[in-house]
N, CA, C and O atoms as a GROMACS GRO file, in nm:
protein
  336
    1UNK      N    1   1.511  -5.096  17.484
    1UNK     CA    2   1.572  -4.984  17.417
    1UNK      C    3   1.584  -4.868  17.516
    1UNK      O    4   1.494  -4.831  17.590
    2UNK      N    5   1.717  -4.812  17.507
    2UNK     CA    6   1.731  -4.675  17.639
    2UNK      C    7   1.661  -4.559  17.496
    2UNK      O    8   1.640  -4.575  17.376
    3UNK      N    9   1.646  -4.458  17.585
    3UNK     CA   10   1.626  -4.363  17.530
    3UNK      C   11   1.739  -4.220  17.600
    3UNK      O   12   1.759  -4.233  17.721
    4UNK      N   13   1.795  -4.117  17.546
    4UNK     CA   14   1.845  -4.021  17.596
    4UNK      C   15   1.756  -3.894  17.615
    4UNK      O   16   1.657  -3.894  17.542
    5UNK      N   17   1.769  -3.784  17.698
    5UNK     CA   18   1.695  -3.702  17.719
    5UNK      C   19   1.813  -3.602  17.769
    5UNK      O   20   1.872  -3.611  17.876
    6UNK      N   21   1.838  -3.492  17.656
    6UNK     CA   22   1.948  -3.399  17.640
    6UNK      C   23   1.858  -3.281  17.700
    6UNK      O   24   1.761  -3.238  17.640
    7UNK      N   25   1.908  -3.223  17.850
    7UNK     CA   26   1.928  -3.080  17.853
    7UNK      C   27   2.049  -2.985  17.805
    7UNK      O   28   2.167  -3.020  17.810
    8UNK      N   29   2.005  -2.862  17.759
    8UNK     CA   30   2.118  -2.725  17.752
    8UNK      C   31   2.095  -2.661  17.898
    8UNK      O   32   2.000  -2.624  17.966
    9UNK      N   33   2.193  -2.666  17.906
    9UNK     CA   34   2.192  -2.530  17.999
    9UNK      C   35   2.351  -2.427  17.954
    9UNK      O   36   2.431  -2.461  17.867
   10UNK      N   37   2.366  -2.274  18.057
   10UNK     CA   38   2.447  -2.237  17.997
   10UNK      C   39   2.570  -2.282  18.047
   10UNK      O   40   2.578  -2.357  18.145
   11UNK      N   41   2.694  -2.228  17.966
   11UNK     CA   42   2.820  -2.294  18.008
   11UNK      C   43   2.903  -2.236  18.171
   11UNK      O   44   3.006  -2.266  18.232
   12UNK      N   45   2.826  -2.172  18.184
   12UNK     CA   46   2.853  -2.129  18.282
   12UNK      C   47   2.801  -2.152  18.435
   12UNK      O   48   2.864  -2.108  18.532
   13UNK      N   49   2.676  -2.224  18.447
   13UNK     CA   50   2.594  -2.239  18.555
   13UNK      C   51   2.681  -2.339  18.614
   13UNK      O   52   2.713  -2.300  18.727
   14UNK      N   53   2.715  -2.412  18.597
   14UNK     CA   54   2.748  -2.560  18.681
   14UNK      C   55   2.907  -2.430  18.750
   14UNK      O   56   2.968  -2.479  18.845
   15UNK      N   57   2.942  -2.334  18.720
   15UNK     CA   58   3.041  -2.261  18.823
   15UNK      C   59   2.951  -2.148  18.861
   15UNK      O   60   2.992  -2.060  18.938
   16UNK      N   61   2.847  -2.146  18.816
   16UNK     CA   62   2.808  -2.006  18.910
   16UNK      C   63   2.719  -2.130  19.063
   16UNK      O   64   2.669  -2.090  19.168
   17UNK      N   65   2.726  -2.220  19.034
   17UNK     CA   66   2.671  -2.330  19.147
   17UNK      C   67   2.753  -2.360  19.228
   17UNK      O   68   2.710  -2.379  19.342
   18UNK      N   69   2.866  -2.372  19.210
   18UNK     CA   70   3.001  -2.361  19.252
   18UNK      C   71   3.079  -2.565  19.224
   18UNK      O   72   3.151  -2.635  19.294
   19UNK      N   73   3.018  -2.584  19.097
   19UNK     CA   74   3.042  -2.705  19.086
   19UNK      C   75   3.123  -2.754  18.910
   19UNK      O   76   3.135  -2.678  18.814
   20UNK      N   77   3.150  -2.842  18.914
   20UNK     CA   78   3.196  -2.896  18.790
   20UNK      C   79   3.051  -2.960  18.664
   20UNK      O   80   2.958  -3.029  18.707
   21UNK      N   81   3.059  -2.935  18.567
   21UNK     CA   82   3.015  -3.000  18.469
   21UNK      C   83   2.932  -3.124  18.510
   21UNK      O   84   2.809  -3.132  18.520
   22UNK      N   85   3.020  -3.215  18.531
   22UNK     CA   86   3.014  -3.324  18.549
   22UNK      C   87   2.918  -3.339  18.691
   22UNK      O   88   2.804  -3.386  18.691
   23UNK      N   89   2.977  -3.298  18.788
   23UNK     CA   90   2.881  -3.295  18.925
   23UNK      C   91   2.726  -3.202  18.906
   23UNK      O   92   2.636  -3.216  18.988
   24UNK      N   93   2.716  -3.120  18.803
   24UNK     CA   94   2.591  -3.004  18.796
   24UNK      C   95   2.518  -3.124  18.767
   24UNK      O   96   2.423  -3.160  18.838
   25UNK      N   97   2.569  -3.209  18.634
   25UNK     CA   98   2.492  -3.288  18.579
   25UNK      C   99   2.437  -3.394  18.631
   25UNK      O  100   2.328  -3.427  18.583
   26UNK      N  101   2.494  -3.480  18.744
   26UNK     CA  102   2.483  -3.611  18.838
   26UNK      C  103   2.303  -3.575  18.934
   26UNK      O  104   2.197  -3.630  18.964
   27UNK      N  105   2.389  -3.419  18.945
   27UNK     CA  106   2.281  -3.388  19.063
   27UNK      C  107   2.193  -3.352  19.007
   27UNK      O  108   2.098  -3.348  19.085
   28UNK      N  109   2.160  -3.315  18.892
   28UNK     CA  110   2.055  -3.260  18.835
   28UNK      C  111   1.972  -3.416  18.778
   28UNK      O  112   1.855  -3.450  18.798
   29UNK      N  113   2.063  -3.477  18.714
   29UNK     CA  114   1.983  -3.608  18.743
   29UNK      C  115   1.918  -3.680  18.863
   29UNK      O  116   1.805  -3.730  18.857
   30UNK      N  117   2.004  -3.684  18.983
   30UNK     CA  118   1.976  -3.709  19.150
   30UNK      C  119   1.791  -3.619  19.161
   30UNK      O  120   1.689  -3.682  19.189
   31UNK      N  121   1.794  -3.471  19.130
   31UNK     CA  122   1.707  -3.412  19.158
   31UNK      C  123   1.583  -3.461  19.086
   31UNK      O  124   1.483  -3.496  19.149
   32UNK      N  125   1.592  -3.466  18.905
   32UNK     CA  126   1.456  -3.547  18.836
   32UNK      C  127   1.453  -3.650  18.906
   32UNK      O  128   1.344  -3.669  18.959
   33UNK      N  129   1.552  -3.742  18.932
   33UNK     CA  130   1.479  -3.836  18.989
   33UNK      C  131   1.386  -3.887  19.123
   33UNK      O  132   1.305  -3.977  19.143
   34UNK      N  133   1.461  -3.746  19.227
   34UNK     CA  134   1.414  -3.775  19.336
   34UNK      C  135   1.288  -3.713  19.379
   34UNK      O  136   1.229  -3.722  19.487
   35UNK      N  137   1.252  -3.639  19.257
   35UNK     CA  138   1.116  -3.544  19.244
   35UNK      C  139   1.018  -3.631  19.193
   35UNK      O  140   0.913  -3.655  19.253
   36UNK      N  141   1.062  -3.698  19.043
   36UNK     CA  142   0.988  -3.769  19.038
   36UNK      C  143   0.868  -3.931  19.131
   36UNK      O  144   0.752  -3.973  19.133
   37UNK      N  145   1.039  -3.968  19.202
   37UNK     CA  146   0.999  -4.066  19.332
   37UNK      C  147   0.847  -3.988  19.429
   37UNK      O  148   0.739  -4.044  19.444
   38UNK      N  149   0.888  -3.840  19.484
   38UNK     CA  150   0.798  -3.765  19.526
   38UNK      C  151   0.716  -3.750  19.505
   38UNK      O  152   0.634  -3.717  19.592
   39UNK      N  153   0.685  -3.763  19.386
   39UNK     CA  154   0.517  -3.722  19.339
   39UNK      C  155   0.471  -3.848  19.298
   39UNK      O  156   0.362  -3.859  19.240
   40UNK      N  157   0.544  -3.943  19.321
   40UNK     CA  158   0.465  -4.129  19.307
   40UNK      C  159   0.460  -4.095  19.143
   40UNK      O  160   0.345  -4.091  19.098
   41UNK      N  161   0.551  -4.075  19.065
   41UNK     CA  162   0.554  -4.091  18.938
   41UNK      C  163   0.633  -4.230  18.896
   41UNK      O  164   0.608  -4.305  18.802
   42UNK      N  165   0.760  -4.240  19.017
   42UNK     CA  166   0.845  -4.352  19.029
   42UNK      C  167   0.824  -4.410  19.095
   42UNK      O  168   0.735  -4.364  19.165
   43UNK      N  169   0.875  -4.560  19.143
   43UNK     CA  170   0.892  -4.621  19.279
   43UNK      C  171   1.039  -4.592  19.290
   43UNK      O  172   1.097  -4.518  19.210
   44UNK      N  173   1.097  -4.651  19.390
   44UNK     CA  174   1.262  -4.663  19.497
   44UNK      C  175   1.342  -4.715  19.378
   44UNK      O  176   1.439  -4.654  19.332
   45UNK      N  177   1.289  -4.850  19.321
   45UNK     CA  178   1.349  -4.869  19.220
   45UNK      C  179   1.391  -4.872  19.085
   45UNK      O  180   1.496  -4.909  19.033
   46UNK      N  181   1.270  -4.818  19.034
   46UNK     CA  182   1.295  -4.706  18.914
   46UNK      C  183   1.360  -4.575  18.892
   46UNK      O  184   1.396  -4.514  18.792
   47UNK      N  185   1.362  -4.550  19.031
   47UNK     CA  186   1.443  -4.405  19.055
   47UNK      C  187   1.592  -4.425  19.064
   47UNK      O  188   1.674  -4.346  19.018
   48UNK      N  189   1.615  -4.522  19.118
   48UNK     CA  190   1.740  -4.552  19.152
   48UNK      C  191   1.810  -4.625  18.991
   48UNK      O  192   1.930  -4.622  18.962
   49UNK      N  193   1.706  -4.682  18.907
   49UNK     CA  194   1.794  -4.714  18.792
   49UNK      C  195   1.821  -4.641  18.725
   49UNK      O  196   1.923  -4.668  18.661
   50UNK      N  197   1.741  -4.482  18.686
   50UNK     CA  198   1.751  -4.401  18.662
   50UNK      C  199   1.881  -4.374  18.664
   50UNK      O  200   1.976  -4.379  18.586
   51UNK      N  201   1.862  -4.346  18.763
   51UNK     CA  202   2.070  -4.267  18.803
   51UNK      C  203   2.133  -4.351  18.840
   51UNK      O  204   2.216  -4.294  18.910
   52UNK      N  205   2.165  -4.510  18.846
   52UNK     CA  206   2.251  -4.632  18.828
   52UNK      C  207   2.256  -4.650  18.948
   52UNK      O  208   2.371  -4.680  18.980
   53UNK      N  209   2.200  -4.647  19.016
   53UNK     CA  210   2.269  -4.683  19.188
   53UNK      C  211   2.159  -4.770  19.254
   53UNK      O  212   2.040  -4.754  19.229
   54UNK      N  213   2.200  -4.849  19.326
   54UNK     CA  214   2.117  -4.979  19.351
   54UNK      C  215   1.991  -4.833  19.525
   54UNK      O  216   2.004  -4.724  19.580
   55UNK      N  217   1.894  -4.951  19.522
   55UNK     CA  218   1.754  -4.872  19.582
   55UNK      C  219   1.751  -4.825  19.698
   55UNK      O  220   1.666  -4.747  19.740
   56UNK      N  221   1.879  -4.885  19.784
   56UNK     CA  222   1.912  -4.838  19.916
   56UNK      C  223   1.987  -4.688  19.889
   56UNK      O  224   1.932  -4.584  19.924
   57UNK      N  225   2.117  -4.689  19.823
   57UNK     CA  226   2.189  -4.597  19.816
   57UNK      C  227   2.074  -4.448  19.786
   57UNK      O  228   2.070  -4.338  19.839
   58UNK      N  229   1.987  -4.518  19.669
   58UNK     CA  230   1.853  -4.422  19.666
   58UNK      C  231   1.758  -4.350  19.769
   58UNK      O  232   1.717  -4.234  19.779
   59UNK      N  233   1.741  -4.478  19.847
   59UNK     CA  234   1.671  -4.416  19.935
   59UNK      C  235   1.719  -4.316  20.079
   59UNK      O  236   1.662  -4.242  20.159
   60UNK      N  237   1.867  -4.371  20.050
   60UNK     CA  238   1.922  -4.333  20.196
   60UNK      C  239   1.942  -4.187  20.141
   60UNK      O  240   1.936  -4.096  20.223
   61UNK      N  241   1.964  -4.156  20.010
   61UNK     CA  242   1.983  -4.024  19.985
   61UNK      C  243   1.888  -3.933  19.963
   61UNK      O  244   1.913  -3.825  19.910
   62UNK      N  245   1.792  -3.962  19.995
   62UNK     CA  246   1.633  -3.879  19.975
   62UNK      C  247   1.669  -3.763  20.087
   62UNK      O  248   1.661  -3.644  20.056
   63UNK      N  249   1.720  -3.816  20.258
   63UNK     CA  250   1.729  -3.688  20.336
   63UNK      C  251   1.751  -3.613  20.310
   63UNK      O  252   1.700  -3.507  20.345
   64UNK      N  253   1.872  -3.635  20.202
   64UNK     CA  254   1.950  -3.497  20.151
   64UNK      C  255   1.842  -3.356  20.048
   64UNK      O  256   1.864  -3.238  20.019
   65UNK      N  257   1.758  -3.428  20.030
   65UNK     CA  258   1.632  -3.387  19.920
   65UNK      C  259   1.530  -3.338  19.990
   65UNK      O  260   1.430  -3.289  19.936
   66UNK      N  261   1.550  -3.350  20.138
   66UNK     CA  262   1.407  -3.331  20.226
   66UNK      C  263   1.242  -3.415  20.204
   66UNK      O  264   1.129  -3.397  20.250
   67UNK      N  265   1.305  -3.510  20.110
   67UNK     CA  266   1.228  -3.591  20.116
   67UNK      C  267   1.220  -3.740  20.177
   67UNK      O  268   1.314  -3.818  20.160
   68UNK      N  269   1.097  -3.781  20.254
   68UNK     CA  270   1.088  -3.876  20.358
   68UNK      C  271   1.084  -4.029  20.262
   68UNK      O  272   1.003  -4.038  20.170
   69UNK      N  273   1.150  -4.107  20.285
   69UNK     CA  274   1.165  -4.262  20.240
   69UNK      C  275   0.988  -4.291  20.211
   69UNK      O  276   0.948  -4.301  20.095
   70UNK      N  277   0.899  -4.301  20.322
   70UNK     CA  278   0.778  -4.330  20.352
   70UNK      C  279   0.696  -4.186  20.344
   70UNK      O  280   0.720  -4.080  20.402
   71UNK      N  281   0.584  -4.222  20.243
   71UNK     CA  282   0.458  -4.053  20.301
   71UNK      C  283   0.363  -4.119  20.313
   71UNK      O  284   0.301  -4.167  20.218
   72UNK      N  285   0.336  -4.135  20.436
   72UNK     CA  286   0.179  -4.220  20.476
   72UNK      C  287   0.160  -4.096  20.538
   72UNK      O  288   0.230  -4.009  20.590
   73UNK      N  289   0.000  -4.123  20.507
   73UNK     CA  290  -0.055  -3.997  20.579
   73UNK      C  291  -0.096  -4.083  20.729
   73UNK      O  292  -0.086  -4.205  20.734
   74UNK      N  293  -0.132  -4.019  20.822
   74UNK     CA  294  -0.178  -4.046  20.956
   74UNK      C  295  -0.309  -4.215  20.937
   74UNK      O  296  -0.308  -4.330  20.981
   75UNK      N  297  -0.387  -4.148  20.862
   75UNK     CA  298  -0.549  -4.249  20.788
   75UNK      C  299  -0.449  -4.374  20.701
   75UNK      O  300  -0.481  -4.492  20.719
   76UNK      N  301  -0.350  -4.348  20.625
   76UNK     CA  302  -0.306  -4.461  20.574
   76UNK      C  303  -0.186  -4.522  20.680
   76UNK      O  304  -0.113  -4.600  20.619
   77UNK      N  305  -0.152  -4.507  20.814
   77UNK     CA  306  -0.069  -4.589  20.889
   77UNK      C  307  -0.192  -4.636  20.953
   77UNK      O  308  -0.192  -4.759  20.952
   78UNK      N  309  -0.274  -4.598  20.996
   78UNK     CA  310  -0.322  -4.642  21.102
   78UNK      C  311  -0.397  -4.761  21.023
   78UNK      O  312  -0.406  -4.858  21.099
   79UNK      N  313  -0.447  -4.784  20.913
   79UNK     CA  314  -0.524  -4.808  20.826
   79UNK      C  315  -0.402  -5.015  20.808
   79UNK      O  316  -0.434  -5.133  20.819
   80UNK      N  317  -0.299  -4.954  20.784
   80UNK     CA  318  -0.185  -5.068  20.769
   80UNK      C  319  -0.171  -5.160  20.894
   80UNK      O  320  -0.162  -5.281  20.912
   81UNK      N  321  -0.172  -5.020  20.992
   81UNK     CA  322  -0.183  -5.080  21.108
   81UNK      C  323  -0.262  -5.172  21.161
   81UNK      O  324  -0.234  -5.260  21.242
   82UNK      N  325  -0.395  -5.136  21.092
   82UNK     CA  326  -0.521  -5.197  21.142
   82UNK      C  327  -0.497  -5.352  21.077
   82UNK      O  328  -0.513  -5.455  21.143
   83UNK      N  329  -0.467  -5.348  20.970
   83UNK     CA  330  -0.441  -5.456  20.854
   83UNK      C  331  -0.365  -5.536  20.884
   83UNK      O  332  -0.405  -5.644  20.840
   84UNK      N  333  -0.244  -5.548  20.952
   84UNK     CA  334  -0.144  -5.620  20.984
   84UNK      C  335  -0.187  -5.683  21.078
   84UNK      O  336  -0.115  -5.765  21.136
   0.00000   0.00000   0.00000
């Protein structure tokens, strides 16, 4: 079962952003989702079904978000490293 999750905002923001309706809304989805990925609420591919786009297209678009594909800390590479 999907579920919907309706924001308001006003009618006017998606042009004071300098954007269309339609694009305020894409990206504002792009953004929950790529926040959520961030804080390990999601994985690559839950995020990406989210907003319909297969896990690469997802991930390749994180730069744009300033967020890194991978957050290993220094103790968890070396740690993988050790492991492998």
């Amino acid at each position: 079962m999907m579920h919907q999750l309706t924001v308001e905002y006003p009618e006017t923001l998606p042009d004071a952003v300098g954007s269309t309706s339609e694009q305020f809304e894409q990206e504002a989805k792009w953004a929950m989702a790529v926040k959520l990925f961030e804080m390990k609420r999601l994985s690559s591919g839950m995020a990406a079904a989210l907003i319909g786009v297969d896990r690469v297209t997802f991930l390749l678009k994180l730069a744009d978000y300033g967020v890194p594909m991978i957050d290993l800390t220094e103790a968890d590479l070396l740690s993988d490293l050790a492991s492998a």
